[in-house]
C-alpha positions as CSV (number, residue, x, y, z in Angstrom):
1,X,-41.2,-75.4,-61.6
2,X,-41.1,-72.2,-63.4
3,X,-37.6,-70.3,-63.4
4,X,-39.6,-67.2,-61.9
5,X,-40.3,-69.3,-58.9
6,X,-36.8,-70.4,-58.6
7,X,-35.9,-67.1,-58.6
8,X,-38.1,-66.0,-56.4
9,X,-37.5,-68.8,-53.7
10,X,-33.6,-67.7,-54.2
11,X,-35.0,-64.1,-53.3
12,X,-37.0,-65.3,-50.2
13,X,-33.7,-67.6,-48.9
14,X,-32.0,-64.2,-49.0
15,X,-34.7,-61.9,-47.4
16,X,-35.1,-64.8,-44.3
17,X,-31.6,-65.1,-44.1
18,X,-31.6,-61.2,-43.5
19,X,-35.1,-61.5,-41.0
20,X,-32.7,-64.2,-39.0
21,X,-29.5,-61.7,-38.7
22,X,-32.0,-59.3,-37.8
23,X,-33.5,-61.4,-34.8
24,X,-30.1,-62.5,-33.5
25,X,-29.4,-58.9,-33.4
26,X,-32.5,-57.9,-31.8
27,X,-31.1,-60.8,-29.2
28,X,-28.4,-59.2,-28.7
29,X,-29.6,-55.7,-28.3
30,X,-32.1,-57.4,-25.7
31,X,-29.1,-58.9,-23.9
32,X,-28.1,-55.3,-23.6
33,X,-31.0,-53.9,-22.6
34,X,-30.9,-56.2,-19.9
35,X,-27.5,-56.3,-18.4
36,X,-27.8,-52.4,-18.4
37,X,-31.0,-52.7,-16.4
38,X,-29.7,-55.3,-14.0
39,X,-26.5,-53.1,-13.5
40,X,-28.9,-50.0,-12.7
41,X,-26.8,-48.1,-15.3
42,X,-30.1,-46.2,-16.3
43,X,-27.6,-43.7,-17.7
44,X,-27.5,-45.5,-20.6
45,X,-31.3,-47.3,-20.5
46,X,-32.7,-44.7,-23.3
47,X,-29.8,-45.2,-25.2
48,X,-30.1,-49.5,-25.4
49,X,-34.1,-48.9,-25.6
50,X,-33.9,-47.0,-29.0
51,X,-31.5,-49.5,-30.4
52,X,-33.9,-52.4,-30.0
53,X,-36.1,-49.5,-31.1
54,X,-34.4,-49.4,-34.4
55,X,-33.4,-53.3,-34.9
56,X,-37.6,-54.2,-34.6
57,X,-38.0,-51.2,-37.3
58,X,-35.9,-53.2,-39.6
59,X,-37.2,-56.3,-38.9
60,X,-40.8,-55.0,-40.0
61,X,-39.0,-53.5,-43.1
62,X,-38.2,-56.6,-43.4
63,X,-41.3,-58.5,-43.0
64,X,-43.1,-56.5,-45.6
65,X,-40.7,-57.7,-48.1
66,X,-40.6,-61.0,-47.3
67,X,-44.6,-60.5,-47.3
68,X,-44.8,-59.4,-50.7
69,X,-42.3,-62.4,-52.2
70,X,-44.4,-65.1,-50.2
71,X,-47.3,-63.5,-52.0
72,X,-46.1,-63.6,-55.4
73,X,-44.0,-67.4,-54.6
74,X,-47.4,-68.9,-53.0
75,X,-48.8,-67.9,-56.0
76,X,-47.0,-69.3,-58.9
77,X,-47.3,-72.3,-56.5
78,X,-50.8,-72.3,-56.9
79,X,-51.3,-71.7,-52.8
80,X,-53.7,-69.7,-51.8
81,X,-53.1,-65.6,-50.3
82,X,-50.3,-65.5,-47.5
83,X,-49.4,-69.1,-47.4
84,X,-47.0,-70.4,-44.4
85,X,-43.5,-70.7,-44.0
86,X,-44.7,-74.8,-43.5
87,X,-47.0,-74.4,-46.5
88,X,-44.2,-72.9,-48.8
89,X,-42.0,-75.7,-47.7
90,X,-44.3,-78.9,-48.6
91,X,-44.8,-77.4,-52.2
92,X,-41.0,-76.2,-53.4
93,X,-38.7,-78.7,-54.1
94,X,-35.8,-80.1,-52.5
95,X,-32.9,-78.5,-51.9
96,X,-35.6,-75.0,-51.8
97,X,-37.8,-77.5,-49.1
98,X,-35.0,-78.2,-47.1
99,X,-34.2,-74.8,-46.7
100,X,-37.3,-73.4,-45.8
101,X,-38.5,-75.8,-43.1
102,X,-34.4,-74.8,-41.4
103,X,-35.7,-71.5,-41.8
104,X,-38.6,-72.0,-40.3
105,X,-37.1,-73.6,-37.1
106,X,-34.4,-71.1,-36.7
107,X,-37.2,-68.5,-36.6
108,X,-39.3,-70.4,-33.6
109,X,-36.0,-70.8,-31.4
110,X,-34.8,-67.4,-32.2
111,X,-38.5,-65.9,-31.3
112,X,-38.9,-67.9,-28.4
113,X,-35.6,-66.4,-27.1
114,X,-36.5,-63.2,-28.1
115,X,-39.9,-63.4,-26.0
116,X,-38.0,-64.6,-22.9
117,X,-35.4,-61.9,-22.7
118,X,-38.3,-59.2,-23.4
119,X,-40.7,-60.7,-20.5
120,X,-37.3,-60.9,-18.0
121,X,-36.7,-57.3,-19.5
122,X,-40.2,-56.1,-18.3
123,X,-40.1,-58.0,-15.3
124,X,-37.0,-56.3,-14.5
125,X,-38.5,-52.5,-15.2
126,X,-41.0,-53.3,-13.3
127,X,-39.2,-54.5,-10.1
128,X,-37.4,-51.5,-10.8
129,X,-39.9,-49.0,-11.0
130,X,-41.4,-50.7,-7.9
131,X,-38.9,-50.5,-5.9
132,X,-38.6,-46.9,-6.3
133,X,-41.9,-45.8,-6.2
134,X,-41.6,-47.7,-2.4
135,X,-38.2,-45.6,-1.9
136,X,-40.0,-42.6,-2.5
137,X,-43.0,-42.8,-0.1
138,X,-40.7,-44.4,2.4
139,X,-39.3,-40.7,2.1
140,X,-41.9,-39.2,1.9
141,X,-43.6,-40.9,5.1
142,X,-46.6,-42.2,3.2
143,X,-46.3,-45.7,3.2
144,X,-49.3,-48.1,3.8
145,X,-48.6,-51.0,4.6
146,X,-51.3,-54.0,6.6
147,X,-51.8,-54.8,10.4
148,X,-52.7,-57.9,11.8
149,X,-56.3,-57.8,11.0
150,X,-55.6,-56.7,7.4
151,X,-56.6,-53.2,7.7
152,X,-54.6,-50.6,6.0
153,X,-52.5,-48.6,7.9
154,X,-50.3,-45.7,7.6
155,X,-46.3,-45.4,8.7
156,X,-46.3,-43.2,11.2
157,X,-43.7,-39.8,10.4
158,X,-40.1,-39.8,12.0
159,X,-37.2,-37.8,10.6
160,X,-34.9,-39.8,8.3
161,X,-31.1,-39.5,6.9
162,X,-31.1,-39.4,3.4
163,X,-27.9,-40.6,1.7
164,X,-26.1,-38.1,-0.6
165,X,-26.2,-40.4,-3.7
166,X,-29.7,-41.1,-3.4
């Protein structure tokens, strides 16, 4: 093995070490997200929004670096254009091997996570924004709701109190 390719693998160790901080973060920033949601703090929704905003900016930074060394490493390994994470691993040598395949399995638990606290996230806007939309045409007296024979039907208008905080 060339001392480039060394090198480079050294470089790469770094740059996924950086892409894992990143995702643990981005975890954490989800975890935010979400207990602001579920604690109807919307106040501060924006704010939590446009710091997973930022993190997932980073994280692509990030990928385009760790892009452009895979290139150039798959290469002096005589791989073909792009190569895996899995394929990188079966043609470095140990400890570089090793390394690559922890790497590899931190980054399928972390995204896993990662997609899991995003769907609940969604899920949990969605309920949200639900819920209100029925709130409002509740108030409003527009409601449609099903009879017994699965027609639509319409709430018929009476006067409501309307709480101060609402």
């Amino acid at each position: 093995m060339k001392g480039g390719t060394r090198m480079g693998l050294a470089d790469l160790a770094s740059i996924l070490w950086r892409e894992r901080e990143m995702l643990e973060l981005l975890l954490f920033k989800l975890e935010e997200e979400q207990l602001v949601l579920a604690g109807g703090r919307t106040r501060w929704l924006a704010h939590a929004t446009r710091e997973v905003e930022v993190v997932l900016e980073e994280i692509r930074r990030t990928e385009v670096v760790r892009a452009a060394e895979v290139e150039a490493i798959g290469a002096s390994l005589g791989l073909g254009p792009n190569p895996s994470l899995t394929q990188l691993a079966e043609a470095s040598p140990a400890p570089w091997s090793d390394l690559l395949n922890q790497h590899r399995m931190a980054f399928l638990t972390l995204t896993a996570e990662v997609s899991a606290l995003a769907e609940a996230n969604r899920d949990i806007l969605t309920t949200g924004a639900r819920a209100a939309r029925e709130t409002m045409l509740a108030v409003a007296g527009s409601v449609e709701t099903y009879g017994r024979r699965g027609q639509t039907v319409g709430s018929t208008p009476r006067n409501r109190l309307i709480d101060e905080a609402m």
